[in-house]
N, C-alpha and C positions, 0 to 999 in steps of 0.2 A: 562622464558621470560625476567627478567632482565639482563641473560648474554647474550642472543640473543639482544637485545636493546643497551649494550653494544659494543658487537662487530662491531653490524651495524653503532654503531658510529663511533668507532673507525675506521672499514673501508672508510666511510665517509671522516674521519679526512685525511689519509691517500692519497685519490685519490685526493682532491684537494692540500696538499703538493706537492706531486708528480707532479701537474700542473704548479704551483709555480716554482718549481726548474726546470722544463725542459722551459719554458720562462727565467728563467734569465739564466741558461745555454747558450741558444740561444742569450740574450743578452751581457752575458759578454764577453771578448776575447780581443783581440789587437785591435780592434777597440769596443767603446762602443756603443750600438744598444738602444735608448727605446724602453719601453714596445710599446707604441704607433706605431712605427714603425715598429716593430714586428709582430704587428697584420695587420695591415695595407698590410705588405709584405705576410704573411701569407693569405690575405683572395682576395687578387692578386690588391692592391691599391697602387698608387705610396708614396715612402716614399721620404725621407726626401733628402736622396741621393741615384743615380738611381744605386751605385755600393751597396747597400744594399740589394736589392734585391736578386744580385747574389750571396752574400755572407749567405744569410739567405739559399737561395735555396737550393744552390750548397755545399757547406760548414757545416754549422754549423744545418740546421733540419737532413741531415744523421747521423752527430755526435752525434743528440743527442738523433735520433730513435735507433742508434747502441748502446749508453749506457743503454738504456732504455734494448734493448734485451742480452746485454751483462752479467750485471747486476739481474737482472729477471731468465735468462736461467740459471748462473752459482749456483744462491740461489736456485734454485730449483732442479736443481742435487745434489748442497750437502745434502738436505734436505731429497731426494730419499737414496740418500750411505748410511749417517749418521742412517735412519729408518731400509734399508735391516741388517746392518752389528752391527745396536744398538751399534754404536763405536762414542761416542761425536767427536772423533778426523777424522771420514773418512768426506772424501770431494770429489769431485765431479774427484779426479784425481788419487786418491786411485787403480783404476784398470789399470793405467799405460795411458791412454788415451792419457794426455799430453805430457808424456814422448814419445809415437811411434810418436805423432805430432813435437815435440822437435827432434827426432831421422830423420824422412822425413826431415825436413828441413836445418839437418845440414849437412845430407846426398846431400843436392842438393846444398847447401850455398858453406859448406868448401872442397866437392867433385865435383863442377865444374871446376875448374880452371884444373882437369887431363884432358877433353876433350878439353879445351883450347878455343881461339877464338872466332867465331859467336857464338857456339850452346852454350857455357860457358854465353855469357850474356842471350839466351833464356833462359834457367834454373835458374838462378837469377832474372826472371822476377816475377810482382809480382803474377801472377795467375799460374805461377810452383810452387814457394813457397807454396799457398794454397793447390792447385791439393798436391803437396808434405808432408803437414800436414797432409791433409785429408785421404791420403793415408796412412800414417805412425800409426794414430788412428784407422783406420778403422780393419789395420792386427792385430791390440794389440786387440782389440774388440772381432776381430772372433778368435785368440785363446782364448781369454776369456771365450767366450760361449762356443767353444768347450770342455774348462776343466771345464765348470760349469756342464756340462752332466756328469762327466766322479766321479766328488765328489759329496758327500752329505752333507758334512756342510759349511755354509755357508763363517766361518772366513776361512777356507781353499782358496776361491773364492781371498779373501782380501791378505791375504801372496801371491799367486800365482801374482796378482797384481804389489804387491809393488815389487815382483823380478824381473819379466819385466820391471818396473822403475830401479832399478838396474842395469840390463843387457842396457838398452840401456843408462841411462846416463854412463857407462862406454865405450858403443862405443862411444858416443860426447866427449866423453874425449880423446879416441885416435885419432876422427877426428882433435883436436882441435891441437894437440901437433904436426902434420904435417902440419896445416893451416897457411897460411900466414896472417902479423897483418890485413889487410883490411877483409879477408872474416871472422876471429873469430870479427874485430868492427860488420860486418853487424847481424853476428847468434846473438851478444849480446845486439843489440836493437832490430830484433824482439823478444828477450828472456825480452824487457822492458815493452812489450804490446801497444795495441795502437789502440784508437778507433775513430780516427778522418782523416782514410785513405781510409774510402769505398766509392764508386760511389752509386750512385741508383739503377745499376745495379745487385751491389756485394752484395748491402743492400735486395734489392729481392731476393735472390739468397739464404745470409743467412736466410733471415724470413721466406721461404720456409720449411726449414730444421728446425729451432726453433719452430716452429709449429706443425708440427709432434711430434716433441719432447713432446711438451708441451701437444699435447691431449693425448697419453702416459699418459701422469704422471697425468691426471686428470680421466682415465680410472683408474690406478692403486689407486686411493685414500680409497676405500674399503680394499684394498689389504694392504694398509700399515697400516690401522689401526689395521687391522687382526695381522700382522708381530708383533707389538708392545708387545703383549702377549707371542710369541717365534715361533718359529716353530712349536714344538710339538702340541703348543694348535690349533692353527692355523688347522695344518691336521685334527687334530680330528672335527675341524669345517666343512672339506670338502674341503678347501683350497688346489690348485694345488701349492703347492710351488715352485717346480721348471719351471713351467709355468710363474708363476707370478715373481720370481726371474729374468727369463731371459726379461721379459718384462720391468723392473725395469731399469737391466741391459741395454738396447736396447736405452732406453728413456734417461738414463744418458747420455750415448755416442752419441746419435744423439745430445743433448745440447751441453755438454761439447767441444765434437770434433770436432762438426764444429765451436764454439765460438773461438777455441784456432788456429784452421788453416785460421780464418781471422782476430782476434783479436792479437792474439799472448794469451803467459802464463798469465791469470790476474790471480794472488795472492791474498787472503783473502777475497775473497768475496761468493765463495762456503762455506768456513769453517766455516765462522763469521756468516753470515746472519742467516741462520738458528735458531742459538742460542739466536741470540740476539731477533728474532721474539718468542723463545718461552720464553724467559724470560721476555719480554714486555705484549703477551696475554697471560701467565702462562695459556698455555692448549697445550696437544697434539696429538689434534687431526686432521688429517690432514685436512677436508674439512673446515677448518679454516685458517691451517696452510699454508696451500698451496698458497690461494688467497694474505696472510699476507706477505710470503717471496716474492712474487713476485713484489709487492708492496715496500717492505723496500728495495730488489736487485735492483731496476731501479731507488726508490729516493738517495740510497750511492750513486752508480755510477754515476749519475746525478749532486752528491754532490762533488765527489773529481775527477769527470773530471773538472768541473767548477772551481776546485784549483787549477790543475795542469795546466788551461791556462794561470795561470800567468794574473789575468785580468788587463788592458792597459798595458801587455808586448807584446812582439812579442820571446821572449821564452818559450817554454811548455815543464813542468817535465814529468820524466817518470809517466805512470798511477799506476805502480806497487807501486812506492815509495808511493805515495799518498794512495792507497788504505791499506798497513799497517800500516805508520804513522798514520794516522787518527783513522782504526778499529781497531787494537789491543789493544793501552788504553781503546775504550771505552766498548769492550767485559769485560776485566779484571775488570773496573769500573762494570758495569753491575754482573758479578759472584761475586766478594766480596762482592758486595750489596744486591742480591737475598741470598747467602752463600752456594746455594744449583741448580743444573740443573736441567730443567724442562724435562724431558725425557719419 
């Protein structure tokens, strides 16, 4: 009863944070917003100036719904890798996911300009680019599943992975060395991430797909607890491993893949989160863990999109930079001070 009282706090504590930072998210930026006005825009009352409005609408609540699922989605796949493969270090792109996303896109970026003209700026547009990611993760995915039938152990799934990350960051590399400077500038800022370029439209569109994802991985939560003991014990319990494997599998890649073919690559926040939620509730058990990272993935993001706007600038960092400046110290803080992983 006391660690259930506990956590309920703690969850508590958590969901109004998270309220916190997505209001001043929405407030801060190159123009400064009160909270007052905030609300006010939000609940449809005239604010303070009538171009606030549009900016709260239009602008900055997508940004800040996108970080919220950007954030949330990616802690929750690595949370999924890191359980299936019992590897602290896997994360949510460990199966190459990002790399075939990375590989679509550079394939449309720095291989337009051979068709030339009109159909060269159609293909650089931004919904080929996605169409382009999504296609790129999707192929990496289904040979995945198909060599996850084809083996039995699991770190085999993981090496097979990371060679496909291999194989295609080598073909972006030879795209790269016949690309001219403009289309390698464009492939290296979407390669910066970027969560303040969706419409309402695009933002539907994602949340559709993160959804699915996410009942997945609320389905599988019996499933990972089971994993935590190994395989072997797992069968003996009756556990469909490779069933539940590929279902694991399935829900990663519907997060990850579509997060990284509208967002672009964000960095450190599949790897970090995870850890730092089990070293904060020291438990590992997922019907905990699960509701914990999604919660700490949407308040970071929340946290270092709001740095990276530069607030009263009218320049904004890359998200990437921000998201490892900020996580990496405070992971490292966090393990020397625990001494030990909560796994």
């Amino acid at each position: 009863m006391p660690y259930t009282k506990t956590y309920r706090l703690s969850f508590i504590i958590l969901i109004l944070v998270l309220l916190l930072c997505f209001c001043i998210n929405i407030s801060l930026g190159s123009v400064l917003i009160p909270f007052k006005d905030i609300f006010n825009g939000l609940i449809g009352q005239p604010t303070e100036h009538t171009s606030w409005q549009h900016i709260i609408h239009e602008y900055r609540l997508p940004k800040a719904f996108t970080a919220i699922i950007v954030g949330s989605g990616l802690g929750i796949s690595g949370l999924l890798m890191q359980t299936l493969f019992r590897n602290p270090l896997a994360g949510p792109f460990v199966l190459g996911i990002t790399s075939g996303s990375s590989l679509g896109v550079a394939l449309v970026i720095m291989g337009a300009s051979i068709f030339g003209g009109t159909l060269a700026g159609i293909l650089t547009s931004k919904w080929s680019i996605v169409i382009a990611a999504s296609l790129g993760s999707f192929i990496v995915l289904l040979v995945v599943l198909i060599m996850s039938n084809k083996v039995r152990d699991t770190m085999a799934i993981l090496i097979i992975g990371l060679m496909f990350g291999s194989i295609t960051t080598a073909t972006v590399s030879v795209l790269s060395f016949f690309s001219s400077a403009e289309e390698l500038q464009q492939y290296i800022f979407w390669g910066f991430g970027s969560i303040g370029n969706l419409t309402w439209h695009e933002l539907f569109i994602l949340f559709l797909i993160y959804a699915i994802g996410i009942v997945l991985s609320l389905v599988s939560i019996k499933t990972l607890n089971t994993l935590l003991l190994g395989e072997n014990y797992a069968k003996s319990l009756g556990l469909n491993v490779k069933a539940s494997r590929l279902l694991i599998i399935v829900a990663t890649s519907l997060l990850a893949g579509t997060i990284t073919a509208f967002a672009g690559p964000i960095v450190f926040i599949g790897l970090a989160i995870p850890h730092m939620t089990r070293q904060i509730f020291n438990t590992s058990n997922h019907k905990i863990l699960l509701p914990a990272v999604f919660l700490f993935g949407a308040i970071i993001m929340l946290i270092c999109d709001t740095i990276a706007q530069l607030p009263s600038s009218d320049l904004t960092l890359p998200i990437n930079a921000i998201t490892s400046l900020i996580g990496a110290p405070v992971i490292i803080w966090l393990l020397v001070r625990k001494r030990k992983m909560i796994f």
